[in-house]
C-alpha positions in Angstrom: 1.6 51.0 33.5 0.1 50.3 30.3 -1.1 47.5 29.6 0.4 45.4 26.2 -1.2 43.0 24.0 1.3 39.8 23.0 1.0 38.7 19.8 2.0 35.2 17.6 2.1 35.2 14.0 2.5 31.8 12.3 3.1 31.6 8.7 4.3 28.3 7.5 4.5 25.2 5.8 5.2 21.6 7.5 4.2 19.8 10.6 3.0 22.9 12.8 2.5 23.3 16.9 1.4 26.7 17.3 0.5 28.5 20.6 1.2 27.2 24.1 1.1 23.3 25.0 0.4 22.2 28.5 -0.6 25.8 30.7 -2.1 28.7 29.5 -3.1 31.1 27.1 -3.7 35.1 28.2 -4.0 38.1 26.8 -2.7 37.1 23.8 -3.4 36.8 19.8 -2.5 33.8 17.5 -2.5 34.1 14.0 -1.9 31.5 11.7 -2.0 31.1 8.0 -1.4 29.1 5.0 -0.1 26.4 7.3 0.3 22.4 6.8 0.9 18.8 8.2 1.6 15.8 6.2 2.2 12.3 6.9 2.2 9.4 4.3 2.6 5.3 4.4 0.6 2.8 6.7 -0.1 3.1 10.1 0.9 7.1 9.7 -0.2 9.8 12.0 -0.6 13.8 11.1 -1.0 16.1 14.3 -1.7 19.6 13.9 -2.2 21.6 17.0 -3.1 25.4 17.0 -3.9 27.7 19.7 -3.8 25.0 22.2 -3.4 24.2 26.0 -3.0 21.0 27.7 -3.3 19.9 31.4 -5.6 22.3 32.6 -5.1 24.6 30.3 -6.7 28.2 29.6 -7.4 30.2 27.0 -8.1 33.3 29.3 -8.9 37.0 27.6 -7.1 36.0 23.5 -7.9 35.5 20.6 -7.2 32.8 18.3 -7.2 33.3 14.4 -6.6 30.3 11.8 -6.9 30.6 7.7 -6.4 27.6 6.0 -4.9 25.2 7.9 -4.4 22.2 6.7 -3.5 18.3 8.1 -3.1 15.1 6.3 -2.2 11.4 7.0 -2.3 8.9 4.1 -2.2 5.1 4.4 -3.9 2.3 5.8 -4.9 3.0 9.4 -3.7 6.5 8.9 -4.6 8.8 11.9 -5.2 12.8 11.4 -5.8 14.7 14.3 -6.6 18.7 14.0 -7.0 21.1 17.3 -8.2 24.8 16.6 -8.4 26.6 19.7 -8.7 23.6 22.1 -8.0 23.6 25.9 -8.2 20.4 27.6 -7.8 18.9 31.1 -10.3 20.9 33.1 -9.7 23.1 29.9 -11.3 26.6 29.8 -12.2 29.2 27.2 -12.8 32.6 28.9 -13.9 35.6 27.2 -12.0 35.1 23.9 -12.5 34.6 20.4 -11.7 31.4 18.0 -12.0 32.4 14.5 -11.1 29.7 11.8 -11.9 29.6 8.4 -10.9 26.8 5.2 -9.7 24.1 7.7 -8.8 20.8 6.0 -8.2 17.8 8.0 -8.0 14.2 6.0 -7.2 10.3 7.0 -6.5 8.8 3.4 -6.9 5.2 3.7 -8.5 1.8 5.2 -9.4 1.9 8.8 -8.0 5.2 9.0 -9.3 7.8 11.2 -10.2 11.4 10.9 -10.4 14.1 14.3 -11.1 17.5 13.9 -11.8 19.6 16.9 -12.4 23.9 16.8 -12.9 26.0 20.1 -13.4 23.4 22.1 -12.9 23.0 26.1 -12.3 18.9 27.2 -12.4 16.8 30.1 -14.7 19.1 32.5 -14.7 22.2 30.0 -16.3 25.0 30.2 -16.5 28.1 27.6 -17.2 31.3 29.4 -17.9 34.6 27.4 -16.7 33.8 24.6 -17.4 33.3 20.9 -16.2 30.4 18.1 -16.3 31.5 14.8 -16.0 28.7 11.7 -16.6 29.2 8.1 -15.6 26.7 5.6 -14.3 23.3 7.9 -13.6 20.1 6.4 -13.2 16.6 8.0 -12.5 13.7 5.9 -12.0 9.5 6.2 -12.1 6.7 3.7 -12.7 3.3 3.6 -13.7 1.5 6.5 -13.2 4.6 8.9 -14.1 7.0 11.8 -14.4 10.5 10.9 -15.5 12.7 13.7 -15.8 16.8 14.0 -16.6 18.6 17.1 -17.1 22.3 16.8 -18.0 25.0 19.8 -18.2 23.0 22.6 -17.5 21.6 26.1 -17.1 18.0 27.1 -17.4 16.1 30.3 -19.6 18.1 32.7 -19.4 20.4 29.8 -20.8 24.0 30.5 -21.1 26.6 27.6 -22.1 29.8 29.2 -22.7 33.3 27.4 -20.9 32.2 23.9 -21.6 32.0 20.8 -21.2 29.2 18.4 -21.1 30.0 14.6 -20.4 27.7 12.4 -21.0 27.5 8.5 -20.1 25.4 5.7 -18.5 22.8 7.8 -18.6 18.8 6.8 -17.7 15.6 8.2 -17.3 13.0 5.8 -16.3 9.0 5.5 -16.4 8.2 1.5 -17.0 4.6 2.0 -17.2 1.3 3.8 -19.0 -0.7 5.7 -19.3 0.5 9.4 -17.8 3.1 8.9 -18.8 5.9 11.5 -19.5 9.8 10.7 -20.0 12.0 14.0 -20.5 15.8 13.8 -21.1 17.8 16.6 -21.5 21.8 16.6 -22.5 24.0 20.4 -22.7 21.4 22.6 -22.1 20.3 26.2 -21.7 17.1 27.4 -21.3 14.6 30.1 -24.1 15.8 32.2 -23.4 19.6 30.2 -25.2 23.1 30.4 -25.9 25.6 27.8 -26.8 28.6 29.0 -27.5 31.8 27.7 -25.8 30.2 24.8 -26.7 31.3 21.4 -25.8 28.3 18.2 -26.4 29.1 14.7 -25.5 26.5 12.2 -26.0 26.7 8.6 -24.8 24.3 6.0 -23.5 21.4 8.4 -22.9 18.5 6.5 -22.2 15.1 8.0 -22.4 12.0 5.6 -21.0 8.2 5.8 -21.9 5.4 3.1 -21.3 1.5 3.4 -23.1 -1.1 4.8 -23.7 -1.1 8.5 -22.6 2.3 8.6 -23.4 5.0 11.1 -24.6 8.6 10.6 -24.6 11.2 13.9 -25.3 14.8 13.5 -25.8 16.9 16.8 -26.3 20.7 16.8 -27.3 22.3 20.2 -27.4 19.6 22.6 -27.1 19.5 26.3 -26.5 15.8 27.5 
């Protein structure tokens, strides 16, 4: 029997959930385009989830592909939360490919507070064969915020094993206020992680917070 390749092609505007929630990802392409999430007024929240699996979820043998994307949440204590390719619970990433490029994700507003997360594997993850691509990735927070950005990676007894994490032109940003909190993080495994036979090139990572008190972490390649 021949084998067939499934295929998912997003293209559209408003709040967006694209690929499988909760299970697994196989043999399969997601495409997404031009897409994006808005939420306004205090206390909002903007969630934009593509290419992802929850509760133990797999991204087994695909390939997921993102061009401009982008999520927004304006207002005080304003949440925006962006997933690119993210598996979590015991989440895997096995030979595949997460390919993203122009990603916006933005928390407009006091106390707000800014997530962005691309190819990444969570709660015991592990990334397996595979390679994240990103090119052109912003994260931003204002006033008084928490702006964080996690690219290529594999949390909680993390292990990243035979990948590749490329990422270029990417930034994580909180414009102002005092202790506010900036955190980038690009190929990486943590909570007691492993990289092995990992290979992480960065270029033009920019991560940036001002205000008194505020806090500034930038971690490219690290195993902890």
């Amino acid at each position: 029997m021949q084998a067939f390749r499934k295929t998912v092609i997003v293209v559209a505007l408003g709040i967006v959930a694209a690929g499988a929630i909760a299970g697994e990802i196989r043999d399969t392409s997601v495409d997404v385009s031009d897409v994006t999430s808005t939420a306004r007024h205090t206390g909002s929240r903007a969630l934009q989830q593509l290419g992802v699996v929850e509760s133990e979820g797999r991204i087994l043998a695909s390939t997921i592909r993102v061009v401009s994307a982008t999520n927004s949440a304006s207002g005080s204590y304003a949440k925006a939360t962006q997933n690119v390719g993210l598996a979590t619970g015991s989440g895997q990433i096995q030979n595949s490919m997460v390919v993203a490029s122009d990603l916006r994700n933005n928390a407009l507003g006091s106390h707000s507070d800014a997530l962005q997360q691309i190819g990444l594997a969570a709660d015991r993850g592990q990334i397996d064969g595979s390679s994240i691509q990103v090119k052109g990735a912003s994260n931003t927070a204002r006033d008084y915020s928490t702006a964080s950005q996690a690219i290529g990676g594999a949390s909680g007894d993390g292990r990243v094993l035979a990948s590749t994490v490329i990422a270029n032109n990417v930034t994580n940003t909180v414009s102002d206020g005092d202790g506010a909190r900036a955190s980038q993080t690009i190929g990486f495994a943590s909570g007691q992680g492993r990289l092995v036979k990992a290979a992480i090139v960065a270029s033009n990572a920019y991560n940036a917070v001002e205000g008194y008190g505020a806090n500034a972490t930038q971690r490219i390649g690290v195993a902890n």
